[in-house]
N, CA, C and O atoms as a DFTB+ gen file, in Angstrom:
380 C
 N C O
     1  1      -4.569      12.306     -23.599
     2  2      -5.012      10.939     -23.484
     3  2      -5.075      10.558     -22.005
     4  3      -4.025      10.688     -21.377
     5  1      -6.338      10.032     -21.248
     6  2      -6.248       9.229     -19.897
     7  2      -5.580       8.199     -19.884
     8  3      -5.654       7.400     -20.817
     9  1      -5.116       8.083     -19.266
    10  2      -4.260       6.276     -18.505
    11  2      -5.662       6.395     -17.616
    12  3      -6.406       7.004     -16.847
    13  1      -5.271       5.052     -18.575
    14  2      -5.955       3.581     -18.290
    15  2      -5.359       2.665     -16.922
    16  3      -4.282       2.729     -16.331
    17  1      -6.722       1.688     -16.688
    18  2      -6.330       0.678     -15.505
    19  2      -5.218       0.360     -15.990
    20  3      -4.177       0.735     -15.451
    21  1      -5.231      -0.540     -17.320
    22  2      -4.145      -1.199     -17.852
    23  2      -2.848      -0.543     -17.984
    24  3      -1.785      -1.160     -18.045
    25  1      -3.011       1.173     -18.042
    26  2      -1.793       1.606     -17.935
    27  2      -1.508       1.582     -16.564
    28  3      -0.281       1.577     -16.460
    29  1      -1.895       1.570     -15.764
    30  2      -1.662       1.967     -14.406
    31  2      -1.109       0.853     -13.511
    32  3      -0.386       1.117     -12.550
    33  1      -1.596      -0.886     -13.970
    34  2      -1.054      -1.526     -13.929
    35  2       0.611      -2.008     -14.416
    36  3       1.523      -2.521     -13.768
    37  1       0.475      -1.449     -16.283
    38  2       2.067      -1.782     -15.987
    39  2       3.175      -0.689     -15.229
    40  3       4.332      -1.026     -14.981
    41  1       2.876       0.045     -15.054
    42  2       3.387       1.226     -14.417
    43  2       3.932       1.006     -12.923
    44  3       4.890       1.537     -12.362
    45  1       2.847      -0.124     -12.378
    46  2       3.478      -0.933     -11.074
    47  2       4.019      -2.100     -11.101
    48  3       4.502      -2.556     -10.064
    49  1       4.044      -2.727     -12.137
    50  2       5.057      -4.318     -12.964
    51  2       6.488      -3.001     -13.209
    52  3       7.566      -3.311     -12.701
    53  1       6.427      -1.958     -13.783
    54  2       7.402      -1.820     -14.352
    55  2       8.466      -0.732     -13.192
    56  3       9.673      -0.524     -13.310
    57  1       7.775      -0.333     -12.399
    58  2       8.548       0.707     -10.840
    59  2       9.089      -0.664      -9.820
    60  3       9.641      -0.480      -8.735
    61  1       8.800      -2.084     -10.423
    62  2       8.945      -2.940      -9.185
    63  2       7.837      -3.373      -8.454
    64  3       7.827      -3.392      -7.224
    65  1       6.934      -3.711      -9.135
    66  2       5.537      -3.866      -8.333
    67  2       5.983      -5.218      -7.568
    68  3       7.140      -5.633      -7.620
    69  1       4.831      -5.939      -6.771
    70  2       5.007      -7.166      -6.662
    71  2       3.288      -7.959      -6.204
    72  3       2.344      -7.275      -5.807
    73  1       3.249      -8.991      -6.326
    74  2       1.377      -9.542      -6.129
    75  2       1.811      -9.577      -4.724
    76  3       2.965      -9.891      -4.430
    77  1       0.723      -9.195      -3.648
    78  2      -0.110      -8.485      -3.067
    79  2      -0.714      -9.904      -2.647
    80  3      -1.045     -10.439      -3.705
    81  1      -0.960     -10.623      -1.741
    82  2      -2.308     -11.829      -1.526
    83  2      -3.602     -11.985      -0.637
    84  3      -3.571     -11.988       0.594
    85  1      -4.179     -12.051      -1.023
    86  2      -5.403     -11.460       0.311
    87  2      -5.880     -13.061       0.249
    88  3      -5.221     -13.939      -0.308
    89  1      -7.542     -13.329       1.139
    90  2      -8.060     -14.147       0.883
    91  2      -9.080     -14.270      -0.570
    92  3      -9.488     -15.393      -0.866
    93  1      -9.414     -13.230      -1.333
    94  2      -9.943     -12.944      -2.029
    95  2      -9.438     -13.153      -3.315
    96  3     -10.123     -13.343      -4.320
    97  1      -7.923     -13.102      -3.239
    98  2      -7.436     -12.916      -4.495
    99  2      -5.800     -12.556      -4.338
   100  3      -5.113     -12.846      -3.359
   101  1      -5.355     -11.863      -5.526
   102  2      -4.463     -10.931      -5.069
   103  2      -4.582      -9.822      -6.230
   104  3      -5.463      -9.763      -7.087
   105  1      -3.105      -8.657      -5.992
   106  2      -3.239      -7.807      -6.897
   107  2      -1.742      -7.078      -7.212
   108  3      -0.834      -7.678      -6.636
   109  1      -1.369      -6.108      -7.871
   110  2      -0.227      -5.864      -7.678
   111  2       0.098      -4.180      -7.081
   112  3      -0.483      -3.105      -7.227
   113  1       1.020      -4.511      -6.540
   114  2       1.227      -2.816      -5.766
   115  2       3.007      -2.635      -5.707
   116  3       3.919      -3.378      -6.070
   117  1       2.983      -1.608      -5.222
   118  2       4.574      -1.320      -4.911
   119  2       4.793      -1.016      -3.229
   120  3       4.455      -0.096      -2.485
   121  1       5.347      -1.963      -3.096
   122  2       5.859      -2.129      -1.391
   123  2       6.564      -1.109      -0.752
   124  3       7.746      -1.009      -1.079
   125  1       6.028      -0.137       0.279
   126  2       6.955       0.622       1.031
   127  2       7.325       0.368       2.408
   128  3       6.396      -0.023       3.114
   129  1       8.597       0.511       3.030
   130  2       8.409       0.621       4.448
   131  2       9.615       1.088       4.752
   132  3      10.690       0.545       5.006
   133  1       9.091       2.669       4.651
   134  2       9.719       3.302       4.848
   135  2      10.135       4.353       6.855
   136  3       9.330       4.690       7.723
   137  1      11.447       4.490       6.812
   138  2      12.058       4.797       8.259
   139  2      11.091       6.522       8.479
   140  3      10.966       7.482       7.720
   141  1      10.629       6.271       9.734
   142  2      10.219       8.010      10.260
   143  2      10.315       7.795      11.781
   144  3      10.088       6.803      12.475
   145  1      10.779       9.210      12.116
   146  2      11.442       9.664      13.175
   147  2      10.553      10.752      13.498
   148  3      10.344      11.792      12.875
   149  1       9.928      10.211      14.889
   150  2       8.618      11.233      15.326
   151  2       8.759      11.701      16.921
   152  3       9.000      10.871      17.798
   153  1       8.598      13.001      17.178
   154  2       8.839      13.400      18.403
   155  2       8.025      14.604      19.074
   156  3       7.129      15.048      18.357
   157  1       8.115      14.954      19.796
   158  2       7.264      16.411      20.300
   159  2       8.092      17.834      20.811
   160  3       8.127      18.295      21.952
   161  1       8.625      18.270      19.791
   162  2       9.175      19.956      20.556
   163  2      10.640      19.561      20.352
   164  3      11.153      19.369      19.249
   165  1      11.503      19.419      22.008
   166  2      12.425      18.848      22.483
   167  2      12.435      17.362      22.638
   168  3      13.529      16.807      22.537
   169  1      11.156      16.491      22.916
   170  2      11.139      15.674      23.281
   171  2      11.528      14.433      22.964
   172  3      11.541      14.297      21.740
   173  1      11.812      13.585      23.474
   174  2      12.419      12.044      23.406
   175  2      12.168      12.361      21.652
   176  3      11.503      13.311      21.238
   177  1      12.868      11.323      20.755
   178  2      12.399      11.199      19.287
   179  2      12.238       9.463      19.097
   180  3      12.973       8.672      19.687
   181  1      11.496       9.189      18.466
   182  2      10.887       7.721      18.587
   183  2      10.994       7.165      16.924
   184  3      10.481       7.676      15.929
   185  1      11.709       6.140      17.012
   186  2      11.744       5.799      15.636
   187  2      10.796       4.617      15.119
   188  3      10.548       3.645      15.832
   189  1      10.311       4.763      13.894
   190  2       9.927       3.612      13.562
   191  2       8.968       3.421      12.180
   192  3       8.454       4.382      11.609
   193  1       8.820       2.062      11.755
   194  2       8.566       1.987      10.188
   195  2       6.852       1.920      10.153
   196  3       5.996       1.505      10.934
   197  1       6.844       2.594       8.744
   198  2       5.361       2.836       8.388
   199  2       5.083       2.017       6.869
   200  3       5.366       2.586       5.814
   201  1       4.563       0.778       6.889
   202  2       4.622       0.162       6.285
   203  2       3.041       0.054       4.970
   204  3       1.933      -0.374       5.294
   205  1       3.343       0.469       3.833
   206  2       2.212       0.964       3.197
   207  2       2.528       0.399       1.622
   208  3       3.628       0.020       1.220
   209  1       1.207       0.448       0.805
   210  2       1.661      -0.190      -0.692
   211  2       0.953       1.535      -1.360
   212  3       0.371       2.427      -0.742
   213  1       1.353       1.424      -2.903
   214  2       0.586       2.180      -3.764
   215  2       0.264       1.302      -4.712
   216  3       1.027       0.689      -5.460
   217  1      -1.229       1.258      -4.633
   218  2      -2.004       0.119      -5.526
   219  2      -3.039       0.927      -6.662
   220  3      -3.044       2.156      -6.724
   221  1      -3.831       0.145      -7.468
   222  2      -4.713       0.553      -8.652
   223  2      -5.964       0.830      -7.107
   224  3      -5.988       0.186      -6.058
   225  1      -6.608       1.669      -7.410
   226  2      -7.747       1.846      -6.630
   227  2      -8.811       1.087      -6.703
   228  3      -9.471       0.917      -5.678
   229  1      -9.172       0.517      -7.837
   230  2     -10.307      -0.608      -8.285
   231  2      -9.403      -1.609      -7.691
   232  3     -10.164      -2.533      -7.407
   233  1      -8.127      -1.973      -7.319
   234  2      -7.878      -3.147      -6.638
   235  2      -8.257      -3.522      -5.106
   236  3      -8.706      -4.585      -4.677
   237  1      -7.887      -2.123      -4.294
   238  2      -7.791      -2.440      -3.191
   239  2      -9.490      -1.459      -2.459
   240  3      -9.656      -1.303      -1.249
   241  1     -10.368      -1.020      -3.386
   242  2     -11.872      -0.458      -2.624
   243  2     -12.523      -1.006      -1.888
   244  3     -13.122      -0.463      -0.959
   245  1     -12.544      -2.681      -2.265
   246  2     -13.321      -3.650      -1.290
   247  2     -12.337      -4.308      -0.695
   248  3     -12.268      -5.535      -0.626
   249  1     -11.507      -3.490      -0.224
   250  2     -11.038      -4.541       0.996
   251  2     -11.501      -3.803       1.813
   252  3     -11.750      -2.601       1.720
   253  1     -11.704      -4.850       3.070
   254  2     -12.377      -4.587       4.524
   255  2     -10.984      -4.461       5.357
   256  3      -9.884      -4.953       5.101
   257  1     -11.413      -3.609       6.478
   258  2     -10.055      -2.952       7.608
   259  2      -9.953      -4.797       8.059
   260  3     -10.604      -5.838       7.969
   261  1      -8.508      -4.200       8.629
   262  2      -8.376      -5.497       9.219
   263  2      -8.078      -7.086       8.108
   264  3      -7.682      -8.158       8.564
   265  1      -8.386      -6.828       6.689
   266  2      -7.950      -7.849       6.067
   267  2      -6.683      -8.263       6.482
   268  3      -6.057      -7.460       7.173
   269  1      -5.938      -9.804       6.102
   270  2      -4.957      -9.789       5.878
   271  2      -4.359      -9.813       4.430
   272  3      -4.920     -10.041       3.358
   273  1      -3.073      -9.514       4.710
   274  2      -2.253      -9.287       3.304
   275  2      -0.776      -9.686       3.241
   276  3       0.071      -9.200       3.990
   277  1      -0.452     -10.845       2.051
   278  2       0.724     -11.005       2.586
   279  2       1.705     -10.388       1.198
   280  3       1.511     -10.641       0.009
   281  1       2.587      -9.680       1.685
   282  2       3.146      -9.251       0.849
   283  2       5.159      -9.502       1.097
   284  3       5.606      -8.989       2.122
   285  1       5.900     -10.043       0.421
   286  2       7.180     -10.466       0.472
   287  2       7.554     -11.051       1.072
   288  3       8.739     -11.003       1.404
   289  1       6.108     -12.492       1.809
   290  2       6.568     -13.349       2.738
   291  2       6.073     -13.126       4.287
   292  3       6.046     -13.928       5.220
   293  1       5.638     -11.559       4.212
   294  2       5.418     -10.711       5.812
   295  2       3.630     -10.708       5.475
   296  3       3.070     -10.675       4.380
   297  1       3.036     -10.756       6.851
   298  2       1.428     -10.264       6.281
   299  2       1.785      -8.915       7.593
   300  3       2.701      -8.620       8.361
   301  1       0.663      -8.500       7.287
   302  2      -0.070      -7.372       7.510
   303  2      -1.134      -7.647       7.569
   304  3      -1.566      -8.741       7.208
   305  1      -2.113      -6.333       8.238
   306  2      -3.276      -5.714       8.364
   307  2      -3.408      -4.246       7.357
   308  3      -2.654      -3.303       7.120
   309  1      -4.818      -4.648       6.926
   310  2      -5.150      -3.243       5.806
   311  2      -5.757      -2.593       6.832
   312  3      -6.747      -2.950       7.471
   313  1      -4.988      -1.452       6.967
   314  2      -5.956      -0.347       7.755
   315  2      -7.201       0.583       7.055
   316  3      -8.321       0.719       7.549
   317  1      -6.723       1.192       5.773
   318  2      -7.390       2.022       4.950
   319  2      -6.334       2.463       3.856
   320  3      -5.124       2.605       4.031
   321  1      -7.149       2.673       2.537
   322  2      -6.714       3.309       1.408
   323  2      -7.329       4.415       1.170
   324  3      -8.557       4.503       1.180
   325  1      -6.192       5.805       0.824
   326  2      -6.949       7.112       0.260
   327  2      -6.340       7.114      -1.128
   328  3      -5.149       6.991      -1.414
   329  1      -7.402       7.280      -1.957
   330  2      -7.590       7.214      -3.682
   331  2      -6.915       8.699      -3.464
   332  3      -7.084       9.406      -2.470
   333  1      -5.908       9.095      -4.912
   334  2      -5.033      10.215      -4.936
   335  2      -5.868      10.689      -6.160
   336  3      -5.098      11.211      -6.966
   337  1      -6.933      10.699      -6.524
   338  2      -7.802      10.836      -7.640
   339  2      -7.302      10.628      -8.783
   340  3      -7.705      11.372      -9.677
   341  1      -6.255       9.548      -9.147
   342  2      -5.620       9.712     -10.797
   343  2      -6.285       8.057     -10.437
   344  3      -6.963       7.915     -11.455
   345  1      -6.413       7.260      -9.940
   346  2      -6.845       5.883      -9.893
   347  2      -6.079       5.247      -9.626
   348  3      -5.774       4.175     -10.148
   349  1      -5.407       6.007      -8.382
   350  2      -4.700       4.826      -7.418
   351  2      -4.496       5.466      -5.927
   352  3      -4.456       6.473      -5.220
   353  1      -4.415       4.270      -6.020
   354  2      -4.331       4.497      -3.604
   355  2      -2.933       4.509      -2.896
   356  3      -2.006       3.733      -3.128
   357  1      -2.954       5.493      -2.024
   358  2      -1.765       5.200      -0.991
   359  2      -2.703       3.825       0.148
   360  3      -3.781       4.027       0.707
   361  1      -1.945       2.607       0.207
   362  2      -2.914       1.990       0.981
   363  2      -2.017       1.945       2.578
   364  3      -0.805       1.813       2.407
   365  1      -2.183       1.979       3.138
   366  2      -1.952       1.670       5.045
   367  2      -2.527       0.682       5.506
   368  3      -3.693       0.315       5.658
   369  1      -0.800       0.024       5.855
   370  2      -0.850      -1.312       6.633
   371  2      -0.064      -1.428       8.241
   372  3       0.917      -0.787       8.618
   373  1      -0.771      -2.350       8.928
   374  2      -0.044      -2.798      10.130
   375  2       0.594      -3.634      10.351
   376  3       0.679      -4.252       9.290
   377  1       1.232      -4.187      11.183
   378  2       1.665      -5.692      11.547
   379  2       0.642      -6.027      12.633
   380  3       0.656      -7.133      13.174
């Protein structure tokens, strides 16, 4: 059997999703911002957060770079979403 949008939606209500607000609308996703520690060889190591949702892919296709998005009170910038081909996106955001 395929999952469905509708499955795919409660699947992010039910991991902890949360609505998502653009000017357009909103939608629901699951909030990451998660710690990475990046460096070169030996070199200095630089810390810092990479702040990203996993959304339904029909939610987030027409958003334009640069939207804003406010999500838990914080906005952001949508940089880009890559579809994981099951019908949903890792999406990438900025401050």
């Amino acid at each position: 059997m395929l999952e469905s949008d509708a499955d795919r939606l409660a699947s992010i209500k039910a991991l902890g999703g949360q609505l998502v607000h653009h000017d357009a609308g909103s939608f629901w996703a699951i909030f990451e911002n998660q710690y990475h520690e990046a460096g070169f060889n030996d070199g200095p190591r630089v810390e810092t957060r990479q702040p990203g949702l996993t959304a339904r892919t029909s939610d987030v296709h027409a958003l334009e770079k640069d939207a804003l998005l406010e999500v838990s009170g914080e906005q952001f910038r949508f940089k880009r979403h890559e579809p994981d081909g099951t019908g949903m996106s890792l999406v990438f955001l900025r401050l």
